[in-house]
C-alpha positions, 0 to 999 in steps of 0.5 A, spaced: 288 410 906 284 413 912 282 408 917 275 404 915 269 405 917 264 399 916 258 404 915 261 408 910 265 403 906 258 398 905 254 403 904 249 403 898 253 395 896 250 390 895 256 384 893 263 383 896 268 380 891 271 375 894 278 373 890 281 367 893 287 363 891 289 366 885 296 369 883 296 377 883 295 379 875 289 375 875 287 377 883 288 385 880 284 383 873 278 380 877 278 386 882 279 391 876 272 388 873 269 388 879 271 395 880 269 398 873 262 393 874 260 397 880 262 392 885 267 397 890 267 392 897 274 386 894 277 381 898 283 378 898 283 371 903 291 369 906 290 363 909 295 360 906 302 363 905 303 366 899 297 369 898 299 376 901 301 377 895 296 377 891 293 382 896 298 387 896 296 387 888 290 388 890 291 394 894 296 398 891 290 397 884 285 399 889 289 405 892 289 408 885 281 408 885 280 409 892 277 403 893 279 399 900 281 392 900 279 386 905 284 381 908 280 376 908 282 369 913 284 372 917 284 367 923 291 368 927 295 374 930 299 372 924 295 373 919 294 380 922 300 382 921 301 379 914 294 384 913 297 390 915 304 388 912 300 387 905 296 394 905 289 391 907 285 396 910 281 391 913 280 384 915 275 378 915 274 372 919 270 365 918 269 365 925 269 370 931 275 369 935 275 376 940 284 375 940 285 375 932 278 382 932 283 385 938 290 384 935 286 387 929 284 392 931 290 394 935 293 395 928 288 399 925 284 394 921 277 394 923 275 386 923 269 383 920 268 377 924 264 371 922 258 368 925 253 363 925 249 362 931 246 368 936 251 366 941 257 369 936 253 374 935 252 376 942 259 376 943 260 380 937 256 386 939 258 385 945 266 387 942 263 393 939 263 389 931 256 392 928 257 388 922 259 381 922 261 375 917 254 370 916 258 364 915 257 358 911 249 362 909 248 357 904 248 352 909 244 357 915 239 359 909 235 366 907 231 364 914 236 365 918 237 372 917 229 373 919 230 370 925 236 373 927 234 380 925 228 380 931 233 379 936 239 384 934 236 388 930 242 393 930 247 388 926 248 388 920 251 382 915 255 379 909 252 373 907 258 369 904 259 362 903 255 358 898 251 363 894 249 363 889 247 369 883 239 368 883 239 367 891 242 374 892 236 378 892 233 372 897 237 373 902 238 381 902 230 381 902 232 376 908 236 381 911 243 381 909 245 387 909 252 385 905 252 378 900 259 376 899 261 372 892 267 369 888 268 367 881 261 369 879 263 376 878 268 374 873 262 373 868 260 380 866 253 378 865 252 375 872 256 382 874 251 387 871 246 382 875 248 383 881 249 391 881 241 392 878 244 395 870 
C-alpha cells in the first residue's frame, strides 16, 4: 500500500474504529462492519504480545477493500517493528515519545502521536506531526479543543479515550477533527448514528 497520508486518509471521516483485545476473526468481522457502515479509519492497538496478529487480519482484510490499517499502542521501537511486520500503514500512540515517532517514520509508518497538553502539542508540531492523538478526551472534555484550537490552529485531532456515542457531535463542534471509538460500532444502530444515515 502507497505510503499514508494523514490528510487524505481522515478526509471526510468522522469516527476511527478502534479494535482492541480481540482475536483475529472477531478484529476482521468488527472491522468488516465497520468498513461496510462507512467508517473507513480501523485501528488495530498491540500493546500486548499477541495482538499483532489479529492486526495482520485486519490488514490483509483491509488490503482487499483498499482500506488502510492503524497500529495503534504503538509506545516502543519494538512495537514498530511488530507494526510494520504485521502490515499496518500507520501507527498510534497514547503519548508523544519523539524516538517511538522517529523510528516510525524511519520505517514508512507515518505516526499519530498522543497528547494532552500545549506543551505535546508544541513539541509535536514541532517534529512536523500535524495531526495528533487527544488522549484521554473524555477526561480533557469538549472544552479543551476550543482552547487549543486558538493557539495551533493548524493541528488537527482524534478525540479518543472515553467518548461516548451521543457526545461526538460535542466534540467535533468542539474541534476535534477525527473521534476514535471501540465497542460501540458493534451496534448497528450506533453505527448508522455516527456516520449521518
Amino acid at each position: 500500500m502507497t505510503r499514508v497520508d494523514f490528510d487524505a486518509l481522515f478526509a471526510g471521516q468522522r469516527v476511527m474504529a478502534i479494535l482492541r483485545g480481540l482475536p483475529p476473526e472477531e478484529t476482521v468481522a468488527l472491522a468488516e462492519t465497520a468498513w461496510n457502515g462507512g467508517v473507513e479509519l480501523v485501528e488495530v492497538p498491540i500493546g500486548l504480545p499477541g495482538q499483532e496478529k489479529a492486526l495482520a487480519a485486519a490488514v490483509e482484510a483491509g488490503a482487499r477493500r483498499g482500506c488502510a490499517v492503524g497500529a495503534g499502542t504503538v509506545v516502543s521501537a519494538d512495537h514498530v517493528a511488530r507494526a510494520r511486520e504485521a502490515g499496518a500503514a500507520y501507527t498510534v500512540a497514547p503519548g508523544l515519545d519523539v524516538s517511538v515517532l522517529e523510528a516510525s517514520e524511519s520505517a514508512g509508518m507515518p505516526h499519530l502521536p498522543g497528547v494532552a497538553t500545549a506543551s505535546e502539542l508544541q513539541l509535536a508540531a514541532g517534529h512536523g506531526c500535524r495531526w495528533v492523538k487527544v488522549f484521554p478526551a473524555a477526561a480533557l472534555g469538549p472544552a479543551w479543543f476550543k482552547a487549543m484550537g486558538g493557539p495551533f490552529p493548524d493541528m488537527r485531532f482524534v478525540a479518543t479515550g472515553g467518548v461516548g456515542v451521543g457526545e461526538v457531535d460535542d466534540y467535533l463542534r468542539a474541534g476535534a477533527s477525527v473521534v476514535g471509538m471501540g465497542s460501540a460500532l458493534a451496534d448497528p444502530e450506533a453505527l448508522a448514528t455516527l456516520v449521518g444515515k
